[in-house]
C-alpha positions as CSV (number, residue, x, y, z in Angstrom):
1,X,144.5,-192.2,29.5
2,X,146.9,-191.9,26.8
3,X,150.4,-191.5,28.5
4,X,152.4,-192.8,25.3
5,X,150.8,-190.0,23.4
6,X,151.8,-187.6,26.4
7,X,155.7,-189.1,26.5
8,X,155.7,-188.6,22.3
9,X,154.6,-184.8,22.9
10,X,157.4,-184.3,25.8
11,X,160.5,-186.4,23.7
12,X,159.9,-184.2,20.3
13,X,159.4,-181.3,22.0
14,X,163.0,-182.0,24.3
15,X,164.5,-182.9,21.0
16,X,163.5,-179.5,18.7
17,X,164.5,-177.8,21.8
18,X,167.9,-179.1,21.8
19,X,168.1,-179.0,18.1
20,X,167.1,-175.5,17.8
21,X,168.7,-173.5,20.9
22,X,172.3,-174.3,21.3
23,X,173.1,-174.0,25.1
24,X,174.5,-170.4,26.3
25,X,176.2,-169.3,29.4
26,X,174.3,-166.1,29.2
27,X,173.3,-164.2,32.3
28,X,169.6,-162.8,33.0
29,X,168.9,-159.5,32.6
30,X,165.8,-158.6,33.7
31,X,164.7,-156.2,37.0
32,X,166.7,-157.3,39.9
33,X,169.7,-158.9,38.0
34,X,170.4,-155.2,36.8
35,X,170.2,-153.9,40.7
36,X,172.1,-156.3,42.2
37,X,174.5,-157.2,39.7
38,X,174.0,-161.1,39.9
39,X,172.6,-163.8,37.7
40,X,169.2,-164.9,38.0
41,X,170.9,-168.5,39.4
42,X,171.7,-166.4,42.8
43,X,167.7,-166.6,43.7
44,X,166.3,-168.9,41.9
45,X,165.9,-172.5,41.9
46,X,166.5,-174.1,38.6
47,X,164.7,-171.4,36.7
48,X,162.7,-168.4,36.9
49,X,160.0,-167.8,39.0
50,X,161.3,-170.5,41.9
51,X,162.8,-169.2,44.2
52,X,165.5,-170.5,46.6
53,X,166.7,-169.7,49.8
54,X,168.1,-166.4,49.0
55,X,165.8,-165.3,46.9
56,X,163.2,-165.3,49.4
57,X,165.2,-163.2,51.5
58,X,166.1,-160.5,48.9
59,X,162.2,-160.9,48.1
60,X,161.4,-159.9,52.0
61,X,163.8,-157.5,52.4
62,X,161.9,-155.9,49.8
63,X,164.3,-155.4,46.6
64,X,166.5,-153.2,48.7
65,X,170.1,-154.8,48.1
66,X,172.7,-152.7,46.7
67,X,175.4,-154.3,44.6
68,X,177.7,-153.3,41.3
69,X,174.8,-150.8,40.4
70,X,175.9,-147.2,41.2
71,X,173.6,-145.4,43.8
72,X,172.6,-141.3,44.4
73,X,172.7,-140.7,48.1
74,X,172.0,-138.6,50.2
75,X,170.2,-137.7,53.7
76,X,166.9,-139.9,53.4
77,X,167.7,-140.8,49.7
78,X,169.0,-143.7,48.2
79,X,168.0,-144.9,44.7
80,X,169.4,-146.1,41.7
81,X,171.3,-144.0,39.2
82,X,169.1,-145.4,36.8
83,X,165.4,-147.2,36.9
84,X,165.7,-150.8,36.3
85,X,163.6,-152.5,33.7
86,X,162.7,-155.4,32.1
87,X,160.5,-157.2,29.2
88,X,158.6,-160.0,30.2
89,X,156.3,-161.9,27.7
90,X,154.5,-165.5,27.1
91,X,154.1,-166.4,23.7
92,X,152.1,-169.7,23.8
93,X,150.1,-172.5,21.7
94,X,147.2,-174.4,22.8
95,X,145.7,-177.4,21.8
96,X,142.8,-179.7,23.0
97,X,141.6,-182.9,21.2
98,X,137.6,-182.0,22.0
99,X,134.9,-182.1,19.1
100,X,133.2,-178.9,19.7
101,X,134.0,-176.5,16.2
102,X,132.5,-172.8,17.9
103,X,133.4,-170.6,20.9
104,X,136.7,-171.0,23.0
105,X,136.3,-174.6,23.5
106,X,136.3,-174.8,19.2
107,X,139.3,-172.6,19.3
108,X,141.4,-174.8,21.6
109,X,140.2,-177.8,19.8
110,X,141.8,-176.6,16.1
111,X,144.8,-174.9,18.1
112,X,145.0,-171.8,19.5
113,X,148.3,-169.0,18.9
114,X,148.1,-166.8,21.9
115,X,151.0,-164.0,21.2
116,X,151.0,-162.3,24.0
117,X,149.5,-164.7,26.4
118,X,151.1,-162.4,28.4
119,X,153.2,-159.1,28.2
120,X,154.1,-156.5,30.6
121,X,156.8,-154.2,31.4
122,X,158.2,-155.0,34.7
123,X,160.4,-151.9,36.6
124,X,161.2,-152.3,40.1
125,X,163.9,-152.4,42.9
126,X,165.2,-150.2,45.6
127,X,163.4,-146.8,46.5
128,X,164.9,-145.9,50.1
129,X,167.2,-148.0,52.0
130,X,164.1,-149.5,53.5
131,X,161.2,-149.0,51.1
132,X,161.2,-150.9,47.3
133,X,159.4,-151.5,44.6
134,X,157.5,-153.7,41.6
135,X,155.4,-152.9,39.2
136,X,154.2,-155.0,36.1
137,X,152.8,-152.5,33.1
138,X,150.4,-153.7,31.2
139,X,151.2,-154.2,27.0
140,X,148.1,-156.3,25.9
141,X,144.3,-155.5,27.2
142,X,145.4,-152.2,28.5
143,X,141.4,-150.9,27.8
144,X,140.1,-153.4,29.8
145,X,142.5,-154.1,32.4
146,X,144.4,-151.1,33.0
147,X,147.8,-150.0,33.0
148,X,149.0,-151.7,36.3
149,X,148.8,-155.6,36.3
150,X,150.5,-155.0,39.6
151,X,152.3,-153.1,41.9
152,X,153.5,-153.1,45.5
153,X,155.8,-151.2,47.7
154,X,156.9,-152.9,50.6
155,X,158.2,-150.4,53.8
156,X,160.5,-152.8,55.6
157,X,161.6,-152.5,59.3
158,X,164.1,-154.6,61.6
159,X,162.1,-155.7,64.2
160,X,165.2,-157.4,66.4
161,X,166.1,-161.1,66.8
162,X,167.0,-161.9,62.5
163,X,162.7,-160.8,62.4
164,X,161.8,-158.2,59.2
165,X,158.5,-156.5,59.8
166,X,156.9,-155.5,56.5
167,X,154.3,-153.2,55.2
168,X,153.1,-153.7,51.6
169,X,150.5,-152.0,50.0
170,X,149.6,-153.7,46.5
171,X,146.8,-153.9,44.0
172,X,146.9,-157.0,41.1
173,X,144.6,-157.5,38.4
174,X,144.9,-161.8,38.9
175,X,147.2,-162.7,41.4
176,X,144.7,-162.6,44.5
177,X,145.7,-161.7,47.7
178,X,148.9,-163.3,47.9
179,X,150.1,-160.7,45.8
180,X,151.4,-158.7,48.9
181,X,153.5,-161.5,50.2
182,X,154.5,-164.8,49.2
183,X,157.6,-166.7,49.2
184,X,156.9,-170.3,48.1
185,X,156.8,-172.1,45.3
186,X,153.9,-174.3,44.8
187,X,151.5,-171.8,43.2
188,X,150.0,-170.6,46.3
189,X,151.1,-167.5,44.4
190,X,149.6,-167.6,40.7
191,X,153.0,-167.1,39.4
192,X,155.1,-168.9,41.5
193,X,155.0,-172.2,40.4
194,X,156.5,-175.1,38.3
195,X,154.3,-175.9,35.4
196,X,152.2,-173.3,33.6
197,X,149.0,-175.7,33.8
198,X,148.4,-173.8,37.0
199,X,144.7,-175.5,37.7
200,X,146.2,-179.1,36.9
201,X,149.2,-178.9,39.3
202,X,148.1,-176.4,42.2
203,X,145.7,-176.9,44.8
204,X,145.1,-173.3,45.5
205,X,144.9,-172.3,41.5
206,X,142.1,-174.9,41.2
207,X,140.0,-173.6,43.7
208,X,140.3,-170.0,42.4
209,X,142.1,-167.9,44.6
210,X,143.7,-165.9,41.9
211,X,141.6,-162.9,41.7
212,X,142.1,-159.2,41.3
213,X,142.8,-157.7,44.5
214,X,144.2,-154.3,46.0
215,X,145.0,-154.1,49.6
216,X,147.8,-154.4,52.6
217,X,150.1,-157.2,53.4
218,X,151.6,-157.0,57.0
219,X,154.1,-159.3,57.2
220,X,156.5,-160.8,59.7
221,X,159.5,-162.5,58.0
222,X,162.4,-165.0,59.4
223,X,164.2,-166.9,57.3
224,X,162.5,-169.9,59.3
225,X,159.1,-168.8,58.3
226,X,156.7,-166.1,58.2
227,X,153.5,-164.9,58.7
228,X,151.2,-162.7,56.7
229,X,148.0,-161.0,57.4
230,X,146.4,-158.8,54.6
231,X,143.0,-157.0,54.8
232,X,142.1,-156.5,51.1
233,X,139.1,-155.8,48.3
234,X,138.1,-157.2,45.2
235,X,138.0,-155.0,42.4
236,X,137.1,-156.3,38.4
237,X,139.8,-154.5,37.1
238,X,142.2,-151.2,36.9
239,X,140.3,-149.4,34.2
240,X,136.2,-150.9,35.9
241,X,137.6,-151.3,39.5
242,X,134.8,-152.4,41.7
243,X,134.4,-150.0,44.7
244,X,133.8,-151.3,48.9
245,X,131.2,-150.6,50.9
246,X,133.8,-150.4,53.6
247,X,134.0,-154.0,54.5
248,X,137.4,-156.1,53.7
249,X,138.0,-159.5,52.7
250,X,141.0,-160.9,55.0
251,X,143.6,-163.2,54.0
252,X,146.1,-165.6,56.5
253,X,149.2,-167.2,55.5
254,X,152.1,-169.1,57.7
255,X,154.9,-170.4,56.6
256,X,157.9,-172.6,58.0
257,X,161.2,-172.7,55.7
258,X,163.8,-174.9,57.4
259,X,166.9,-176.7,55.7
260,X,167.5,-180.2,56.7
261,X,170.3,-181.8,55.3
262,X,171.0,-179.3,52.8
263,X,167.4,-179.7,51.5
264,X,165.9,-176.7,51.7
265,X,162.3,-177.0,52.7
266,X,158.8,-175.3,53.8
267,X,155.3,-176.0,54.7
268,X,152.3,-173.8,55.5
269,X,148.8,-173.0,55.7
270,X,146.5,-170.5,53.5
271,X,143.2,-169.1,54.9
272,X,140.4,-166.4,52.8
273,X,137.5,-165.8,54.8
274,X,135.3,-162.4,55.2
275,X,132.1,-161.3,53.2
276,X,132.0,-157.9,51.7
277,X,129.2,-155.9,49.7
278,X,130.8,-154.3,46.6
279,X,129.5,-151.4,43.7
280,X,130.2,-152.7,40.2
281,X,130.6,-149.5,38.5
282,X,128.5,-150.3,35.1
283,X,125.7,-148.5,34.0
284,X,124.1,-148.6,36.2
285,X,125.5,-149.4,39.0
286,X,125.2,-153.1,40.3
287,X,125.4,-154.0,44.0
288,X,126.5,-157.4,44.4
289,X,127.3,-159.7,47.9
290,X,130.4,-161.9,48.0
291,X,132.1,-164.5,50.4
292,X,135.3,-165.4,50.3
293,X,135.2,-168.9,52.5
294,X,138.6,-171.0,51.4
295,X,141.7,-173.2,52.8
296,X,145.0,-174.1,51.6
297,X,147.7,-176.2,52.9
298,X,151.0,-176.5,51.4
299,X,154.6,-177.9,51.2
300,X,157.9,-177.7,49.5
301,X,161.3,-179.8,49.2
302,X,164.3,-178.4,46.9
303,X,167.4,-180.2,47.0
304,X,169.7,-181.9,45.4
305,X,169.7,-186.1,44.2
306,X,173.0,-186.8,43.5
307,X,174.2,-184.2,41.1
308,X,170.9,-183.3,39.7
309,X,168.2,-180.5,41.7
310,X,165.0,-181.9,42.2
311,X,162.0,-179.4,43.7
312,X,159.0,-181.3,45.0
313,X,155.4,-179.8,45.6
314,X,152.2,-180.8,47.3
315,X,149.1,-178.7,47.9
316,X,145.7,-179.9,49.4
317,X,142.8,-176.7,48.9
318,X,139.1,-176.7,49.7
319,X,136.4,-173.9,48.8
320,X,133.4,-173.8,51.2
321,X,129.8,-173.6,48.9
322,X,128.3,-170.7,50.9
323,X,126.0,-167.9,49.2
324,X,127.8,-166.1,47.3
325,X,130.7,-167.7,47.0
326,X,133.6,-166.0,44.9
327,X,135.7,-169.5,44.8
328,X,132.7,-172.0,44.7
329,X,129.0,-172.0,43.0
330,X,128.3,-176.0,43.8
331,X,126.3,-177.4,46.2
332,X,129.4,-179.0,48.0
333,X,132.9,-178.0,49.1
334,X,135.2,-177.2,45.9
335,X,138.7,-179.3,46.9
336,X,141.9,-180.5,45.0
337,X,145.2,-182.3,46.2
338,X,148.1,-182.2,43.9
339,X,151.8,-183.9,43.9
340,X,154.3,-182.4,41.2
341,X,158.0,-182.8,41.0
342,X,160.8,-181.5,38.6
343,X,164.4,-183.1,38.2
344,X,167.2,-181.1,36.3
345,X,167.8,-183.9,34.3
346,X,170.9,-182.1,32.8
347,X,171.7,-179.8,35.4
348,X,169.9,-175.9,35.2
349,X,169.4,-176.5,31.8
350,X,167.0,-179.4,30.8
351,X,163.8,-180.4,33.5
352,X,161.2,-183.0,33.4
353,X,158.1,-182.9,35.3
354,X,154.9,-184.5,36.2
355,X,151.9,-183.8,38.6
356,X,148.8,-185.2,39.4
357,X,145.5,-184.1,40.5
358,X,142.5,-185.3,42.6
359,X,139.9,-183.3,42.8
360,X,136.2,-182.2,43.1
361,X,134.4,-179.0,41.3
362,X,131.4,-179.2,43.9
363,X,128.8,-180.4,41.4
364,X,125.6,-181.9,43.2
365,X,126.9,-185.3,40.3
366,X,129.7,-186.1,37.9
367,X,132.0,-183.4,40.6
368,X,135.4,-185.9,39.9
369,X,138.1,-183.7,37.9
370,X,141.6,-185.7,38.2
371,X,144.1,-185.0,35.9
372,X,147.8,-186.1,34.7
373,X,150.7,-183.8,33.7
374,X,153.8,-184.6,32.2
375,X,156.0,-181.0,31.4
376,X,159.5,-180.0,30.0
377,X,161.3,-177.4,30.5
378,X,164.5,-176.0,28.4
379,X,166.5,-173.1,29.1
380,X,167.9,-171.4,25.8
381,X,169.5,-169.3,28.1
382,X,169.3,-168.3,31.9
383,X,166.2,-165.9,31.1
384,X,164.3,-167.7,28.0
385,X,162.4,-171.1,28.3
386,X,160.6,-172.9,26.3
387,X,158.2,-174.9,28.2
388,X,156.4,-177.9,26.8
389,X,153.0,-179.1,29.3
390,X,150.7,-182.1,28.5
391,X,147.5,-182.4,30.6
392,X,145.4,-185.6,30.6
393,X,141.7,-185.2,32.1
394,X,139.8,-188.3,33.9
395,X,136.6,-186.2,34.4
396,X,133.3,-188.2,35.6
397,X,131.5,-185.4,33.5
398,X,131.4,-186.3,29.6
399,X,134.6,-184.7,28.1
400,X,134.1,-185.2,24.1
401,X,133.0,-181.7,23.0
402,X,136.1,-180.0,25.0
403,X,138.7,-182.9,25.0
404,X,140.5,-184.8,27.7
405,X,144.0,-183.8,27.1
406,X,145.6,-180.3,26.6
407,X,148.7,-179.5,25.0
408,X,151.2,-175.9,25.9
409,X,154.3,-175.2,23.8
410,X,155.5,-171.7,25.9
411,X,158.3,-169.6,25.0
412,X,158.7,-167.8,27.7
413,X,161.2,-164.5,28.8
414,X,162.2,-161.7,30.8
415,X,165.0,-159.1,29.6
């Protein structure tokens, strides 16, 4: 594998960085930093989406906390004076080194401009004083995937002894059932983790558990752990939803987040299981079987080395090959483990990761899919990042048409 090529991709791209984006002490500005008043460094861990400590507990509190924003009460009301907003886009470039010149692998192999890869409107925050909000409106594929990317409204309860109970119906058009409720950071949520090679550095994003989904996370939160159970559906999308024949998929999560020694850290454990019989709603109409058989373990460790923050994350995930199978058509169980870590090598500012990746696609022969990832992440200011991530493929299948290495150059936002 070529890792000097890799180290040549991460050093220019650190350097244009530098070159280009002088450093800024601006705050964020997008959804919740308007609520509460605070910068975007209150809940998250060296950048946005990684959340720390507190963010996880404004997060299962559900968006409720008032701060410098002013507020209309009265009796059973509580909102906003105004509805807070933001802009979040990914404007990306790929590149893979592969000989195939047609199709989506040719693309990637001359270099592909994605502008949007992604663009939605996000509004959100604080509906009652125990009921929020969060909704990301589409701005790109709108026809096809309808004007919700996702929403959810959590209904929030004190249930005694420092314990939040939590209702929170949702529906997400690629976040999977995880959409409801998720705290961590090692992309057991699609969009909750470190590098934005999600299937090269997460377990869980390998084996496919990001799907469309609309259903109800009930939730039991301490800032020790939680627990999650959430009967849901699978639907294609908002604008060709696919409609239940009035069985549920059902999803499991656990979680414990201690702090030891100042680190603050978590572990858990992921389960999908259920079979459901569905109506595609083409022309015609297409019944179709699924099983949703899968497993997920996980763990976490932000702290501090010295001056500098370094985040830790390790995932293990396995797909079962049963009929039907949403996560795994092979003849044997679909599995990854991944190790990734991040140092602030100048201090909420500058990162440097890598990850690696063991895995298996289920193929009867040639199933070995390991990978290397080396990424970079600069912060022009506390709510843009350009994000630089080389992938290196050691695949027992023949990788010359689509290439063993992938390049992303990300700018990335939220105002």
């Amino acid at each position: 594998m070529k890792f000097k090529n890799a180290l040549g991709v991460l050093a220019g791209g650190a350097v244009s960085a530098l070159l280009l984006a002088l450093p800024q002490d601006a705050e964020a500005t997008p959804v919740f930093a308007r609520q509460t008043g605070m910068s975007c460094t209150a809940c998250h861990f060296q950048r946005y989406p990684m959340l720390n400590a507190f963010g996880r507990d404004f997060k299962a509190r559900g968006y409720v906390m008032k701060g410098a924003q002013q507020t209309i009460e009265d009796k059973d009301l509580s909102i906003p004076s105004s509805l807070n907003a933001g802009l979040v886009t990914k404007l990306r470039y790929q590149k893979k080194n592969g000989t195939q010149t047609t199709g989506t692998a040719g693309m990637l192999n001359d270099g592909e401009f994605q502008i949007p890869d992604e663009g939605f409107l996000a509004i959100g925050g604080r509906v009652a004083e125990n009921i929020g909000f969060q909704a990301e409106l589409n701005l790109k594929n709108v026809a096809e995937d309808g004007v919700f990317a996702g929403f959810k409204m959590p209904f929030v309860f004190d249930a005694g002894k420092d314990v939040i109970a939590s209702v929170i119906p949702f529906t997400t058009d690629s976040q999977g059932p995880a959409y409801g409720f998720e705290l961590l950071n090692t992309g057991a949520l699609r969009f909750s983790r470190s590098f934005e090679h999600r299937n090269e550095t997460s377990a869980q994003q390998y084996i496919g558990t990001a799907t469309a989904s609309t259903g109800a996370a009930l939730v039991a939160y301490h800032k020790y752990g939680y627990l999650n159970y959430t009967p849901y559906v699978m639907r294609a999308s908002n604008a060709a939803p696919e409609v239940s024949t009035g069985q549920m998929f059902s999803y499991l999560r656990g979680a414990l987040t201690p702090t030891l020694g100042g680190w603050d850290l978590a572990a858990g454990f992921q389960v999908w299981n259920g079979d459901a019989r569905y109506t595609e709603t083409a022309t015609p109409d297409i019944d179709v079987s699924q099983s949703a058989n899968a497993w997920a373990v996980d763990a976490q460790a932000q702290g501090n080395v010295g001056e500098l923050p370094l985040g830790v994350y390790l995932t293990y995930g396995s797909a079962d090959n049963s009929a039907n199978s949403i996560y795994n058509t092979g003849v044997d169980a679909k599995n990854a483990l991944t190790l990734a870590a991040e140092l602030g090598v100048i201090p909420y500012k500058l990162t440097l990761g890598a990850a690696y990746r063991s895995a298996s696609s289920g193929a009867a022969t040639l199933d070995g899919q390991d990978a290397v990832t080396l990424g970079m992440n600069y912060m022009v200011a506390k709510n843009v990042t350009v994000q630089i991530n080389h992938s290196f493929y050691s695949y027992d299948a023949d990788l010359d048409a689509t290439g063993d290495n992938l390049t992303t150059v990300m700018l990335y936002s939220a105002f």
